[in-house]
C-alpha positions in Angstrom: 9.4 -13.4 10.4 8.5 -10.6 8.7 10.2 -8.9 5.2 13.1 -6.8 6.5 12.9 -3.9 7.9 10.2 -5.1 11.1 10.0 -3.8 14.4 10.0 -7.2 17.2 10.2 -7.5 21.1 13.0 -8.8 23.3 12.1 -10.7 26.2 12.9 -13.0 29.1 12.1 -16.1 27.9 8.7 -17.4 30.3 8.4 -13.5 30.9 5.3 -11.3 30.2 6.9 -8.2 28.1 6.8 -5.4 30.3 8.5 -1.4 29.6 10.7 -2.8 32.7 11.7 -6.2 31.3 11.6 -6.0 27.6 13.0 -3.9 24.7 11.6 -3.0 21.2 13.8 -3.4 18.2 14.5 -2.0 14.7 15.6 -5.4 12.7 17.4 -4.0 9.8 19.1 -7.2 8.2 18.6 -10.8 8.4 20.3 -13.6 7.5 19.2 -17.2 8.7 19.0 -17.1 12.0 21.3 -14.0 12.3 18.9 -10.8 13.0 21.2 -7.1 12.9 18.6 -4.5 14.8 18.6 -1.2 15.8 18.4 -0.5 19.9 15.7 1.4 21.8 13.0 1.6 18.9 10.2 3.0 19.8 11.1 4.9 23.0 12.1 1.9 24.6 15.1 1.6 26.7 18.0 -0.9 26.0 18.3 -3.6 28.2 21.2 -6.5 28.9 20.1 -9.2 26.5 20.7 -12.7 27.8 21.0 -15.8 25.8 17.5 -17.4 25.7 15.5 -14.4 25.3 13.0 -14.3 23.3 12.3 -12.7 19.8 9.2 -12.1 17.9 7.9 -9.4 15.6 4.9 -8.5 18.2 2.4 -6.0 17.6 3.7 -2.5 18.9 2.3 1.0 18.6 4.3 1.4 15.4 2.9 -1.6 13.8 -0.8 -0.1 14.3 0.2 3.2 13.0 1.6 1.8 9.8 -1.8 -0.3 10.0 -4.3 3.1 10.3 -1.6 5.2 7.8 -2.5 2.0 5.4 -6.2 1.9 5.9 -6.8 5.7 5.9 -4.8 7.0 3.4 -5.8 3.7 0.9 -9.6 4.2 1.4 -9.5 7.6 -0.2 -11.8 7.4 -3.7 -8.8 7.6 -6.6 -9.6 8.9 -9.7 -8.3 9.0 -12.7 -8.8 12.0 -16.0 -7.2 11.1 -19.2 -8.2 13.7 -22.5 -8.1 12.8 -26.0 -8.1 14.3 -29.5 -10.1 13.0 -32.8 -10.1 8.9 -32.3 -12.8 6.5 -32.0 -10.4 4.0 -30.1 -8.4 5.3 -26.6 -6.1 3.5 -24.8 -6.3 4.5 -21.0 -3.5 3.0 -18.3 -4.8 4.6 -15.5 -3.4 2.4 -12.5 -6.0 2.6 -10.3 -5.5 -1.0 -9.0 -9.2 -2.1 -9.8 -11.6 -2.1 -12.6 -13.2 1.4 -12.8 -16.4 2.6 -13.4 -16.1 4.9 -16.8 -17.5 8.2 -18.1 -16.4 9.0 -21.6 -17.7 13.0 -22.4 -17.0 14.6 -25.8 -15.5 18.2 -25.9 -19.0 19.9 -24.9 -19.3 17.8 -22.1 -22.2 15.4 -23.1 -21.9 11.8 -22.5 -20.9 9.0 -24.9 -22.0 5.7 -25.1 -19.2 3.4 -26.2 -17.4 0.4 -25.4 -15.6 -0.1 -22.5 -12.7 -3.2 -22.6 -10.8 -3.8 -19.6 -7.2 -5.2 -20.3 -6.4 -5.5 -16.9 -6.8 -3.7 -13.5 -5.0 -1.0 -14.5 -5.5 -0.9 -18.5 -8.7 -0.7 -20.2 -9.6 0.6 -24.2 -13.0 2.8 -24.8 -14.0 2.2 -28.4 -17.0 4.4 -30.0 -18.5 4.3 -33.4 -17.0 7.9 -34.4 -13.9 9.7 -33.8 -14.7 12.9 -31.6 -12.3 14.6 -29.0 -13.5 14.6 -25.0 -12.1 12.7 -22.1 -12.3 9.8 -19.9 -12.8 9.9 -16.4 -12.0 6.3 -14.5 -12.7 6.4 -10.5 
C-alpha cells in the first residue's frame, strides 16, 4: 500500500466494483494490517462493510487528478535569476532539480564567457577571469 494519506476501494470480495456495490475511502492512518479511513470519499456513498471485503488503493478520479495537477504544473520551464556585485567567483543554489543551462551577463547586459561548475543538481559555481558585477540566469 501506498504512503499514508491514499484513497482505496471497498468491495465484495469476487465482486466487480460498482457505484452500487463498492465505496471509496480516505485512509488516514495505518498501522500493520490496521487501516483508519475516512467514509464516502470521493462522492461515494457508504455502504455496510462485511468481513472479507476487499481493499486496494485502486485508481480513482482523484488519483488521475493528482496525476494531471503533477504533470501540468511540473512541466512548466523553471528558471532561476541570481545578481551579483564585483567577484570573479559566484556561488548560485538555485534549486531547480536539474543541471541548468547558464547565461552569465555583466551589468550592460553583454555576455560572459566563464566557467561553469556544477556541485550538484541544485548548486553550481560560475568562475570568470575578472571580477565584474551582472547576473546569472539558470533555466
Amino acid at each position: 500500500m501506498p504512503a499514508v494519506p491514499f484513497n482505496a476501494v471497498l468491495k465484495p470480495k469476487n465482486a466487480q466494483p460498482r457505484f452500487s456495490n463498492s465505496e471509496i475511502v480516505r485512509v488516514t492512518a495505518r498501522d500493520g494490517d490496521m487501516l483508519t479511513f475516512d467514509r464516502g470519499a470521493e462522492g461515494t456513498e457508504a455502504k455496510s462493510i462485511a468481513v472479507g471485503w476487499d481493499v486496494y488503493a485502486g485508481i480513482t478520479a482523484k488519483t488521475l487528478d493528482d496525476i494531471y495537477a503533477a504533470i501540468t504544473t511540473g512541466s512548466a520551464d523553471k528558471n532561476y535569476t541570481q545578481e551579483f556585485t564585483a567577484s570573479s567567483s559566484v556561488t548560485v543554489t538555485h534549486n531547480l532539480g536539474k543541471y541548468p543551462a547558464v547565461t552569465v551577463l555583466n551589468s550592460a547586459g553583454d555576455e560572459v564567457v566563464g566557467d561553469i561548475d556544477h556541485l550538484s543538481i541544485n548548486e553550481l559555481v560560475f568562475t570568470s577571469v575578472a571580477p565584474f558585477s551582472g547576473r546569472i540566469i539558470c533555466n
